[in-house]
C-alpha positions in Angstrom: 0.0 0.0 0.0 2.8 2.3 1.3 5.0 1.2 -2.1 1.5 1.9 -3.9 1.1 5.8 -2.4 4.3 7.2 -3.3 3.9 5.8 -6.9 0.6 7.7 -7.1 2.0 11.2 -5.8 5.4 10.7 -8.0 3.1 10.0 -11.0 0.6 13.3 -10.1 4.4 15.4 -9.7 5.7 14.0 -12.9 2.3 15.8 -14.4 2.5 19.2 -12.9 6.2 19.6 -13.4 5.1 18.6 -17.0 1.9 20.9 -17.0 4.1 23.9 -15.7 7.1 23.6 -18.0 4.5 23.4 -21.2 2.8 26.6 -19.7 6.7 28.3 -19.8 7.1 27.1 -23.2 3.7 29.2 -24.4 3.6 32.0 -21.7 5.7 34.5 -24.2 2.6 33.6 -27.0 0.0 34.4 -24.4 1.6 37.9 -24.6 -0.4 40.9 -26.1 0.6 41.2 -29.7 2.2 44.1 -30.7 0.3 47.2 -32.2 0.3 47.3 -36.1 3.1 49.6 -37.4 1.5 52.7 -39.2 2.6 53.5 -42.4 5.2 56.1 -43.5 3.6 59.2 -44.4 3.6 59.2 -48.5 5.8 61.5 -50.4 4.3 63.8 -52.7 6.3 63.4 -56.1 9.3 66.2 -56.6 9.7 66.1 -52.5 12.7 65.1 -51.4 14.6 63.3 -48.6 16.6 65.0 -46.4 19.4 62.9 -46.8 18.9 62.7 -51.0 18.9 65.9 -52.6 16.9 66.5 -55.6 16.9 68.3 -58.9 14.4 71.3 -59.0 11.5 71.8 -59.1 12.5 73.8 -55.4 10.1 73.0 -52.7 7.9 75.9 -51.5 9.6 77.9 -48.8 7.6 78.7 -45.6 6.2 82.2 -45.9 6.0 82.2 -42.3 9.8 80.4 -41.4 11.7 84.0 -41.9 10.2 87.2 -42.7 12.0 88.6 -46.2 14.7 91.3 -45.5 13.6 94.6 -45.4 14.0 96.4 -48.8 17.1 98.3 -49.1 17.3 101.9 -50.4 16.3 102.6 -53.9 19.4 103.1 -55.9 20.1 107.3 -56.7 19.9 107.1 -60.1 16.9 104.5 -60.5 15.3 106.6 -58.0 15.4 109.8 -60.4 14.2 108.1 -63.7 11.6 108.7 -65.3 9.6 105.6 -67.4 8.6 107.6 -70.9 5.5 105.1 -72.6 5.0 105.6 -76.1 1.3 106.7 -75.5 2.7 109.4 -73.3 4.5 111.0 -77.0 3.0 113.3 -79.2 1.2 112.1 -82.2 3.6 113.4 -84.6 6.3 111.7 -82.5 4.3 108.4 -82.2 3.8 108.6 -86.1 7.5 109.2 -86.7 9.1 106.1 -85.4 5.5 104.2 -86.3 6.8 105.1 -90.1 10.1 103.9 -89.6 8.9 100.7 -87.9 6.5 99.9 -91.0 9.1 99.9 -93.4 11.0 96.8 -91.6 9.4 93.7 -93.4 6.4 92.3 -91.8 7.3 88.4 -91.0 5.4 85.5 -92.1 2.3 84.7 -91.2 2.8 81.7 -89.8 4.7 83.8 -87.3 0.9 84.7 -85.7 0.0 80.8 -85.3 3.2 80.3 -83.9 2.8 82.9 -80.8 -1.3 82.3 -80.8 -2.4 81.5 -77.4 -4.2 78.0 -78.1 -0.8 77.0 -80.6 1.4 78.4 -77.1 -1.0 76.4 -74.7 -2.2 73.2 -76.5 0.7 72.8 -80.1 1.7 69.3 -79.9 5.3 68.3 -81.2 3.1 67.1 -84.5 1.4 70.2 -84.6 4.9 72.2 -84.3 6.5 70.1 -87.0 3.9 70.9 -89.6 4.0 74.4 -89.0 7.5 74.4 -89.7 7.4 72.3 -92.5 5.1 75.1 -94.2 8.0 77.4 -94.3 11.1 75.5 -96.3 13.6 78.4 -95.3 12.8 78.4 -91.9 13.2 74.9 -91.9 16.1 75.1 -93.2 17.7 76.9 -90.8 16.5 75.1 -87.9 17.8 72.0 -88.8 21.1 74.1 -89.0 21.0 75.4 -86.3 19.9 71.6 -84.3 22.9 70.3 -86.0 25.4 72.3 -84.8 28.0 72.7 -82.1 25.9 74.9 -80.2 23.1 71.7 -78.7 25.8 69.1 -79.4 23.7 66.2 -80.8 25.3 62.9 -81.1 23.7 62.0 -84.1 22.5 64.2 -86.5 18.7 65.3 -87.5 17.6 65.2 -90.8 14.0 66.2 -90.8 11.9 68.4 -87.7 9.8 65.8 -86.4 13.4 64.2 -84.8 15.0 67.6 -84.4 11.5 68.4 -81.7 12.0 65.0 -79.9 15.9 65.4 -79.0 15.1 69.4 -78.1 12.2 69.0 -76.8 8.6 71.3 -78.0 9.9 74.5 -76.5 13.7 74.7 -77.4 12.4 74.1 -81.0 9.5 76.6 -80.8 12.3 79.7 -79.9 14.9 78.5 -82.7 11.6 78.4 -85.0 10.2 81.9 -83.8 13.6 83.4 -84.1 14.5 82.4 -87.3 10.9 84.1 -88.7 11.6 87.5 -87.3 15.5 87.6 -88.1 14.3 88.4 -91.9 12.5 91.9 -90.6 15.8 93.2 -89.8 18.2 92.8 -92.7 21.4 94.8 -92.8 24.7 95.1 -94.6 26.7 96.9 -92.0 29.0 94.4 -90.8 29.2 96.1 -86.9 25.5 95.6 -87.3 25.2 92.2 -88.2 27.1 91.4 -85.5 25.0 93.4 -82.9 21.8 91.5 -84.3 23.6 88.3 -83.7 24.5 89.5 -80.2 20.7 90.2 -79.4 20.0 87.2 -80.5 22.0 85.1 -79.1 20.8 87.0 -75.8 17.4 86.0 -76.5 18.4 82.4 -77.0 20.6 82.5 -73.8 17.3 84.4 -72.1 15.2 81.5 -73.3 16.7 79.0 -72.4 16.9 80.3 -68.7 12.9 81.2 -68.4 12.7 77.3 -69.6 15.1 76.0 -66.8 13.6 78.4 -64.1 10.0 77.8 -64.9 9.9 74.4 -63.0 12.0 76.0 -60.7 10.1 78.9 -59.8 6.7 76.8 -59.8 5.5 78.6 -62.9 3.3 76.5 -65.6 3.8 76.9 -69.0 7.1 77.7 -70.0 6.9 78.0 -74.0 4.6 80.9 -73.4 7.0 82.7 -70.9 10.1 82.0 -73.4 8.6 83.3 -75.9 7.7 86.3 -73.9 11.3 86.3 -73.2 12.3 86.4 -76.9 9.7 88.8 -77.9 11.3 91.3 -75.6 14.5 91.9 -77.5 12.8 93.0 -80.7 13.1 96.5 -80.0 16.8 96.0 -79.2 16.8 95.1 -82.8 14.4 98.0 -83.9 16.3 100.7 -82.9 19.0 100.0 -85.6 16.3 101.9 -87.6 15.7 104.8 -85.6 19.4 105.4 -84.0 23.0 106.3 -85.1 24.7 103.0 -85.4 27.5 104.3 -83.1 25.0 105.4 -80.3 23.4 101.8 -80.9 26.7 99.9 -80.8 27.7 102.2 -77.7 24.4 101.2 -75.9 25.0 97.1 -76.4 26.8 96.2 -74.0 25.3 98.6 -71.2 22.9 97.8 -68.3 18.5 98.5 -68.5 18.8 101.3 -66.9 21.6 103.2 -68.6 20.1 102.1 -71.8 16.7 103.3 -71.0 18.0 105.9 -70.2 20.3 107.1 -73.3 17.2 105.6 -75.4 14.7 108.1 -74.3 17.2 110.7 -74.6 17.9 110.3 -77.9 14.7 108.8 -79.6 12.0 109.6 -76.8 11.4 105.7 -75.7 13.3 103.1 -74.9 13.9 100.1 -76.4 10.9 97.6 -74.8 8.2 100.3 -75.6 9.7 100.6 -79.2 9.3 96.9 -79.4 5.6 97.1 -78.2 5.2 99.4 -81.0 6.8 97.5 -83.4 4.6 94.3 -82.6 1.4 96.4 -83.0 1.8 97.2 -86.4 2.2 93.7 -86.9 -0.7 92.8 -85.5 0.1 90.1 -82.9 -2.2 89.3 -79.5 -2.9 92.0 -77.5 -2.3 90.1 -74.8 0.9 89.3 -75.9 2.3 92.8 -76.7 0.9 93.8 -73.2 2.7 90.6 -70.9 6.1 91.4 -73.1 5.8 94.8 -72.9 5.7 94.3 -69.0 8.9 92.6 -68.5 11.1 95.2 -68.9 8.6 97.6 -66.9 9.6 96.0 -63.9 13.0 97.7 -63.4 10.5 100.4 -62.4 8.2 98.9 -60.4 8.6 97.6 -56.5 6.4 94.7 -55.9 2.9 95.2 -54.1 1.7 93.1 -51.8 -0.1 89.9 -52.2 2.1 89.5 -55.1 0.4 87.6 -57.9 1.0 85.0 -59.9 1.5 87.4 -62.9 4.2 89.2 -60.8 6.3 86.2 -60.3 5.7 85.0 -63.7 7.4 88.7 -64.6 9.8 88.4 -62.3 11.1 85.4 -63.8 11.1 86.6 -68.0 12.8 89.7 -66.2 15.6 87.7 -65.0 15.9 85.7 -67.5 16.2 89.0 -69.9 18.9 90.2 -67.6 20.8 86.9 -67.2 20.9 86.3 -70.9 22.5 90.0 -71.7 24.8 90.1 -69.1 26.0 86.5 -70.5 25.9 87.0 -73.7 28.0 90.1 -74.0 30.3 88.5 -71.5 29.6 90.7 -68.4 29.2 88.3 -66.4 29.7 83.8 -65.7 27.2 81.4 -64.8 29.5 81.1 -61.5 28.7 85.0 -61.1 24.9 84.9 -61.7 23.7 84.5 -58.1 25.9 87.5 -56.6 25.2 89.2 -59.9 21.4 89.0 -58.9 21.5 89.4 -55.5 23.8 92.3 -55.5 23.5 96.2 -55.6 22.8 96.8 -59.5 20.3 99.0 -60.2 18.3 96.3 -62.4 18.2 94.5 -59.7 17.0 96.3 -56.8 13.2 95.5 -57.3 13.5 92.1 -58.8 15.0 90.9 -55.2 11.6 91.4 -53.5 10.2 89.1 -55.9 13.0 86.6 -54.9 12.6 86.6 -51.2 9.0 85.3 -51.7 7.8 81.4 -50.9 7.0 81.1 -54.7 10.7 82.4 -56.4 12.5 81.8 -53.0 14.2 78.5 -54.6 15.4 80.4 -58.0 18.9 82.1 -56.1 20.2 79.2 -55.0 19.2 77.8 -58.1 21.8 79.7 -60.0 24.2 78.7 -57.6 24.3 75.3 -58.7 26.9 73.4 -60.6 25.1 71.6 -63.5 23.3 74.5 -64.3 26.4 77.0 -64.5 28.0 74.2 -66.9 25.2 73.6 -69.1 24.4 77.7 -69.5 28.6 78.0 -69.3 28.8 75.8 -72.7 25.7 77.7 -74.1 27.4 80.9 -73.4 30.9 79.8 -75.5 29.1 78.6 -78.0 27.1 81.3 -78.9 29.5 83.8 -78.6 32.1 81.7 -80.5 29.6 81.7 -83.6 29.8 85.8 -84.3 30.4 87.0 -87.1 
């Protein structure tokens, strides 16, 4: 019986030491499970992570991280000039260079569909290509002008269709508009031919930058603010019919302001309201002569607040117009642009208000970067290696 008891209570320990270790073995699975992990947050596309930089577009700046610097004095001389627009002139003045203007040749009309506002907005690379195609000269030069040094192609283009896919609908759409207006303004003076070629290759140089800082600078549709861009040195190229060609060779090279200034004093307008003449009496968009006209305007006019999106859409054609000069006449380097910019100059001084804003606040440090200074470095070269 005795033998019989402890067997029993050694059979009943055997089964609790058993039930207890099996209860060790599943105690950690008895645990509460863990909370689901939430999800990273999504990232918009063009944001960027801290640790990766990106190219532009430039995020948005905070309006409310750092309040803009206060404006600094209007320069002396900005200060005392006087803006002269052409409906401010007397008739017989305004009909004077109006004469003069009309006997330049009138471009092609296919110049109007090209800087129509449904071709600017909704032209497909097709659509483009056709246009083209309609003027053989034109052509002709473009294909030039894609096959050499300046864009570096690998292989070479043969007919437009290709020439828009390597360039892209917008690059193609300047070297097309430029080429229709360079036959109003033939001359055989060799000093010039090489001015026009200058101004032109300004414009280009201009372009190009209003098509790099859209994106950058949050702006939608870029073709319609290059070509604004481009439109805006016509009456650089105008004046060769209404001034001395020594006071217009002296004035190339010079700053807006100093120009504007010499202009008025000689002819009674400057160059940009010239220009808005000059595309009157060929009849294009009203609203196209006005946002043109505008660009230069604003080296006489400090920004208002809210700004709108038409001001900062001015702001950038008006640096681009400045950029592009400066550049092309060799006054300044792609390594200089953002000091240039951000510095004292008179043509400046309002554009830096624009700058300072949550919109453009991106487009300074922009210029500062390296791949842009090297692309826009070659550019520069190029053009100004082709001069006559």
């Amino acid at each position: 019986m005795k033998f019989l008891t402890v067997f029993v209570v050694l059979v009943l320990a055997a089964l609790v030491v058993g039930w207890l270790l099996r209860r060790g073995r599943q105690a950690p699975q008895a645990r509460p499970a863990a909370p689901p992990s939430v999800p990273a947050p999504r990232r918009h596309a063009g944001s960027s992570s801290p640790s990766v930089p990106q190219a532009p577009p430039a995020p948005m700046a905070d309006p409310h991280s750092e309040p803009p610097p206060p404006p600094a004095p209007v320069p002396e001389a900005l200060a005392a000039f006087q803006w002269v627009s052409h409906s401010s002139l007397s008739e017989a003045r305004q009909k004077a260079i109006m004469a003069a203007l009309q006997r330049l040749p009138a471009p092609s009309r296919a110049l109007h569909q090209l800087v129509a506002p449904d071709f600017l907005a909704q032209a497909s690379s097709s659509d483009l290509a056709e246009l083209i195609q309609g003027e053989p000269q034109v052509a002709a030069k473009v294909l030039a002008t894609v096959n050499s040094p300046l864009f570096g192609l690998q292989v070479p283009v043969m007919s437009i269709g290709p020439a828009v896919t390597y360039l892209g609908l917008n690059t193609v759409r300047g070297i097309c508009l430029r080429y229709m207006l360079e036959d109003a303004f033939p001359h055989s003076d060799p000093q010039v031919k090489r001015y026009f070629a200058q101004v032109w290759g300004a414009s280009t140089l201009a372009s190009e930058l209003c098509q790099r800082l859209a994106p950058v600078g949050h702006q939608a549709d870029p073709g319609a603010l290059s070509t604004q861009v481009l439109l805006s040195f016509l009456g650089r190229l105008a004046l060769a019919s209404l001034l001395p060609t020594p006071t217009l060779l002296a004035l190339a090279d010079q700053d807006l302001l100093s120009r504007c200034q010499r202009e008025q004093a000689e002819l009674g307008l400057n160059a940009s309201e010239v220009g808005a003449l000059l595309m009157q009496s060929w009849q294009l968009p009203e609203a196209l002569i006005h946002s043109t006209q505008e660009i230069d305007r604003l080296l006489i006019s400090p920004p208002h607040p809210p700004k709108t999106k038409a001001d900062q859409r001015r702001a950038l054609t008006y640096l681009s117009a400045r950029l592009g000069e400066r550049l092309m006449w060799g006054r300044a380097t792609p390594a200089q642009a953002q000091a240039l910019v951000m510095g004292p100059e008179a043509d400046f001084h309002h554009l830096q208000q624009h700058l300072h804003g949550p919109t453009l606040g991106g487009v300074p440090a922009w210029l500062a970067t390296a791949d842009w200074q090297r692309q826009i470095g070659q550019m520069q070269q190029r053009l100004q290696a082709e001069l006559p």
